[in-house]
C-alpha positions as CSV (number, residue, x, y, z in Angstrom):
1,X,-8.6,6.8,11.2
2,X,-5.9,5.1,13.3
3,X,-2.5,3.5,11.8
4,X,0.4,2.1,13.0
5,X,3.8,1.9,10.7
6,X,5.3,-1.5,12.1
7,X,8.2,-0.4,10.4
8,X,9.8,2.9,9.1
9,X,13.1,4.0,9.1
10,X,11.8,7.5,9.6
11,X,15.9,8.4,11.2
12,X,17.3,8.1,7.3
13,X,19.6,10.2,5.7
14,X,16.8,10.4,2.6
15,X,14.5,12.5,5.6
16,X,17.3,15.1,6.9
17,X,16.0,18.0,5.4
18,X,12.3,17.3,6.2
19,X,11.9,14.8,9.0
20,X,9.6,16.1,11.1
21,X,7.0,17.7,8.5
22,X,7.4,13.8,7.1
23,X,6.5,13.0,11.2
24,X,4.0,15.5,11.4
25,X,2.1,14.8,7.9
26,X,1.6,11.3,8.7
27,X,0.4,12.4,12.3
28,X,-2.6,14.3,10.6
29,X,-3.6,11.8,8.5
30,X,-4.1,8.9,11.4
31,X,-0.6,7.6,11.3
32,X,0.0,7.3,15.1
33,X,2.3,5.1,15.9
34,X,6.1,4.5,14.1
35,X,8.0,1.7,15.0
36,X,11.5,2.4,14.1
37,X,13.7,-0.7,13.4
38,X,17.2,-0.4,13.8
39,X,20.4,-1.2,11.3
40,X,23.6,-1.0,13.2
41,X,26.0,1.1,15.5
42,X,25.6,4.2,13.3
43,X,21.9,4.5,13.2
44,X,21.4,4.3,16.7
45,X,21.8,8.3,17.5
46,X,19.6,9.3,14.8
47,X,16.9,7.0,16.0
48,X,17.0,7.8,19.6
49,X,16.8,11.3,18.7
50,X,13.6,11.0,16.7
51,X,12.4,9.0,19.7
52,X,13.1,12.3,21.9
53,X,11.7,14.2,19.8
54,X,8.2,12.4,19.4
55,X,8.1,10.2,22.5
56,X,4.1,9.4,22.1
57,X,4.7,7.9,18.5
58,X,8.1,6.8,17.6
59,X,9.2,3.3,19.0
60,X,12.8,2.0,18.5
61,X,13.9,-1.1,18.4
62,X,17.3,-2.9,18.8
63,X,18.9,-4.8,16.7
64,X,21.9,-5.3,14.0
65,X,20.9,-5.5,10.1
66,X,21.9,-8.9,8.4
67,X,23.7,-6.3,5.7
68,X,25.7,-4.7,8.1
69,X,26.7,-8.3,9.3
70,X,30.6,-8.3,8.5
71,X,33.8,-9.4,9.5
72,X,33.1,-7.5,13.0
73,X,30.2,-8.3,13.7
74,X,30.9,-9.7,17.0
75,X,31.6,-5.8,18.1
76,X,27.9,-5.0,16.8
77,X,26.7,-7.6,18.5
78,X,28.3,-6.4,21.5
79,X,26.7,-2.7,21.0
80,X,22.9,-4.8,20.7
81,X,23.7,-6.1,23.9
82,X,24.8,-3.3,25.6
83,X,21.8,-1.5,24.6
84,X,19.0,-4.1,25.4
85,X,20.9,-4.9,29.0
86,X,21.2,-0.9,29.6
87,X,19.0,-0.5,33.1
88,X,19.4,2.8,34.3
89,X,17.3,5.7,34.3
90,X,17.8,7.2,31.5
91,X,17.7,4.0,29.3
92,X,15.6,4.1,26.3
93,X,13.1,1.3,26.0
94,X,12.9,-0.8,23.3
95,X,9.9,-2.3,21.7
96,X,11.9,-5.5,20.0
97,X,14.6,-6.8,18.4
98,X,15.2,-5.9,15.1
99,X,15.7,-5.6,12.3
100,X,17.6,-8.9,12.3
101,X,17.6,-11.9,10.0
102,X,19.5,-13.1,7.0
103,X,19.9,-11.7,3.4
104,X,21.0,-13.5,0.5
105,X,19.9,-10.8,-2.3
106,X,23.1,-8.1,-2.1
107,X,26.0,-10.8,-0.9
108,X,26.6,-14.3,0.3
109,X,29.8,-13.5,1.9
110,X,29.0,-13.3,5.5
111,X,26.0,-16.1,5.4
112,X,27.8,-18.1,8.0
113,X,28.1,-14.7,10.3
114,X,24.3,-13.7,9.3
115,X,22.9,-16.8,10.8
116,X,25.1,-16.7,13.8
117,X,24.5,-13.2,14.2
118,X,20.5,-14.1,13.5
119,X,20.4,-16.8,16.5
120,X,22.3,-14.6,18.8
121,X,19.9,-12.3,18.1
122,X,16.5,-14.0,19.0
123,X,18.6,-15.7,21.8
124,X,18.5,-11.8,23.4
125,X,14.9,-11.5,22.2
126,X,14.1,-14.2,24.9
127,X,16.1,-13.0,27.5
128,X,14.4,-9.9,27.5
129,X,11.6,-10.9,27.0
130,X,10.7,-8.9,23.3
131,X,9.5,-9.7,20.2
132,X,12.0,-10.0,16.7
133,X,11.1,-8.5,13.6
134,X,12.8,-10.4,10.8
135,X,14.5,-9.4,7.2
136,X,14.1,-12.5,4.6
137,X,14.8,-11.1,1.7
138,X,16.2,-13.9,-0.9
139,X,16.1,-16.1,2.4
140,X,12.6,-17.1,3.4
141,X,13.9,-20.7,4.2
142,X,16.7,-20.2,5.8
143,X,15.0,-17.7,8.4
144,X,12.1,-19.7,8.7
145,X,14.5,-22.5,9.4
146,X,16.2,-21.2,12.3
147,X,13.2,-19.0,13.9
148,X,11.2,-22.9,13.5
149,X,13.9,-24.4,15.6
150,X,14.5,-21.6,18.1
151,X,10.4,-21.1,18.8
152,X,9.2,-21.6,22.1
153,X,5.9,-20.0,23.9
154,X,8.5,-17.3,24.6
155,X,9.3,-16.3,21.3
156,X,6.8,-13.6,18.5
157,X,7.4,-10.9,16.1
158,X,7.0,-10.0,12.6
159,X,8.0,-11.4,9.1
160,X,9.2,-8.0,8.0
161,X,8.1,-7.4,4.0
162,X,6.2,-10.5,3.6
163,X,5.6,-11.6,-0.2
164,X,5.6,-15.0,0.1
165,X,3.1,-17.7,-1.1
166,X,0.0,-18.8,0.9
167,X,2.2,-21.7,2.0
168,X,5.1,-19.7,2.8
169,X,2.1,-17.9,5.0
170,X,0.6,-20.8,6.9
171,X,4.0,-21.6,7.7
172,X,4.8,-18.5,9.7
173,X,0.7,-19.2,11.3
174,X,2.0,-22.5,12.5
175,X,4.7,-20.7,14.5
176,X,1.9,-19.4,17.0
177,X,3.2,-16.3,17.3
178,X,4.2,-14.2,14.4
179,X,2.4,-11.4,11.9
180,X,3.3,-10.8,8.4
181,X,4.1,-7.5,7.8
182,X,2.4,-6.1,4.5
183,X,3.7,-3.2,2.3
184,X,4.1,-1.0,-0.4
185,X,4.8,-4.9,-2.8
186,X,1.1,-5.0,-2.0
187,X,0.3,-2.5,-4.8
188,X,2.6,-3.4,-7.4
189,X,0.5,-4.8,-10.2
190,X,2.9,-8.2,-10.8
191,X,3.3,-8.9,-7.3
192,X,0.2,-11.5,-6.7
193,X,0.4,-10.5,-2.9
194,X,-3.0,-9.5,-3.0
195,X,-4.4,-12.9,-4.0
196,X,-2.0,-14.0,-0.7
197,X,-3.7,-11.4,1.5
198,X,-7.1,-12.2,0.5
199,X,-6.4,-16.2,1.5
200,X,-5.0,-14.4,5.1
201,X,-7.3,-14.0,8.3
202,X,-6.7,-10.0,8.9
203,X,-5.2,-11.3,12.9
204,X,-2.4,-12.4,11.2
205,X,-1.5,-9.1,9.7
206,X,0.3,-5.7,10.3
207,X,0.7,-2.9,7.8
208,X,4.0,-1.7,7.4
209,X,6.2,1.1,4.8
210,X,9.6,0.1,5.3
211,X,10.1,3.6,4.5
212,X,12.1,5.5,2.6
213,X,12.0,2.1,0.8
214,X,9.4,0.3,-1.5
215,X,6.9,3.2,-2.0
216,X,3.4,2.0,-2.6
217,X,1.8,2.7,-5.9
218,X,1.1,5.5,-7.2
219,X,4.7,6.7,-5.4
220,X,6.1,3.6,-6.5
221,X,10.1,5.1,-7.3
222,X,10.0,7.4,-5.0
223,X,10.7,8.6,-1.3
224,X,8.6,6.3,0.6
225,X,6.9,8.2,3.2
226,X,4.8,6.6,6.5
227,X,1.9,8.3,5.5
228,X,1.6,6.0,2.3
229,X,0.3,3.5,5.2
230,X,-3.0,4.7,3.8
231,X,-2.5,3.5,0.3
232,X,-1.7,0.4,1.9
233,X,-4.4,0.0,4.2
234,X,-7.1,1.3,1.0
235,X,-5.6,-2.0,-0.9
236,X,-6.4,-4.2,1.8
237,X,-9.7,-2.9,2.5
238,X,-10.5,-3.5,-1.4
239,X,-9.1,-6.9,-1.3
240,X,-10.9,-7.7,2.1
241,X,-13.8,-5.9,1.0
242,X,-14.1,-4.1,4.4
243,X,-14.0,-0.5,5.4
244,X,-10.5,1.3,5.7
245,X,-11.0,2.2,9.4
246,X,-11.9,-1.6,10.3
247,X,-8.3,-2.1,8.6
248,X,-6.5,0.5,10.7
249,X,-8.2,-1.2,13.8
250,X,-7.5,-4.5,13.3
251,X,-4.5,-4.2,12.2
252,X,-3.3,-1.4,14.7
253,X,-4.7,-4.3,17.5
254,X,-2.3,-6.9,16.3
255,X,0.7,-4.3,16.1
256,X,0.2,-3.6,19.5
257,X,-0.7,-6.8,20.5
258,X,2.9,-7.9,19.0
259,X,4.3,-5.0,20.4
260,X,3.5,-5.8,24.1
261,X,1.9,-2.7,23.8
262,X,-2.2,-3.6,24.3
């Protein structure tokens, strides 16, 4: 079997005392590739380090978290920037932008600086030429909004965490270039994602744990883990009615196809 994790934040305090068994476990079970999405100026050690450590699977990317959008933002931004425009030899390579967006669940405070900060954002993700992966949470419209009006042939990526409506899907299809990421929501029995996924072609879809976040069932509570790919993936292939390998295929194609990685 071969999986790729779209999106794990695999650098998290909640994995210090076990990071690379966590690495290694998910390894054995088919989990090859880990995309590791960043949050702001203080994660950015932690996930270059993993990167280091497991240059053949781990994959970071660059970007600032809509919740640590602030009053000082502008000085993350600056820090994004730095990192993406870094050219010398010993520059790490980054696989996108993200994880970037807006969030309306924890705090409306900053919404003006969110959206700036967002736009900025996928204004670097053309520049150098890379891919965004987006946060929506509690603001599907409001990111589709400005990603609709910033598109160009230039422009793909991810919906991060989709667990939106089959029109909130053919939306993001109309774009021309974006996946929906699917995850642990997927299991939960009052979600009604699965009756989504089944109305979705599988080339518009990437599996994804979001890790140590929104464990699938049965860990549903717990750490999430990117191994638990698998109890993603096993949904899918019930809902689609196809073999779990053919999931971990296609779905590992359109990863890297996002990626710029195929």
């Amino acid at each position: 079997m071969n999986f790729t994790d779209t999106h794990t934040h695999l650098y998290a305090e909640e994995f210090d005392a076990d990071r690379e068994d966590v690495v290694k476990d998910a390894i054995s079970k088919g989990v090859e590739k880990f995309f590791l999405p960043n949050i702001d100026s203080n994660s950015i050690p932690g996930m270059l380090q993993l990167t280091k450590l497991f240059p053949l699977n781990c994959f970071p990317m660059m970007g600032l978290h809509p919740c640590s959008v602030n009053e000082r933002y502008g000085e993350e931004l600056s820090v994004v920037e730095y990192w993406l425009g870094k050219k010398n030899a010993d520059a790490p390579k980054f696989y996108a932008v993200g994880e970037i967006g807006i969030d309306l669940y924890w705090d409306k405070t900053f919404f003006v600086q969110q959206k700036h900060a967002f736009r900025k954002q996928i204004e670097l993700a053309i520049k150098y030429n890379l891919p965004i992966v987006i946060h929506t949470r509690s603001s599907f419209e409001e990111t589709f909004e400005i990603v609709s009006e910033m598109n160009s042939e230039k422009l793909n990526g991810i919906f991060h965490c989709f667990s939106g409506s089959i029109s909130d899907a053919e939306r993001i299809i109309s774009l021309g270039g974006f996946k929906m990421g699917i995850g642990g929501v997927l299991t939960f029995k009052n979600s009604g994602l699965d009756k989504v996924v089944k109305e979705i072609d599988m080339k518009h879809l990437v599996l994804e744990t979001d890790s140590p976040y929104l464990a699938p069932v049965p860990y549903r509570g717990k750490r999430n883990e990117s191994s638990y790919i698998i109890d993603i993936a096993q949904k899918i292939s019930e809902i689609k009615e196809m073999d779990i390998n053919e999931v971990g295929r296609v779905t590992t194609a359109n990863a890297l196809e996002v990626f710029g990685m195929n």
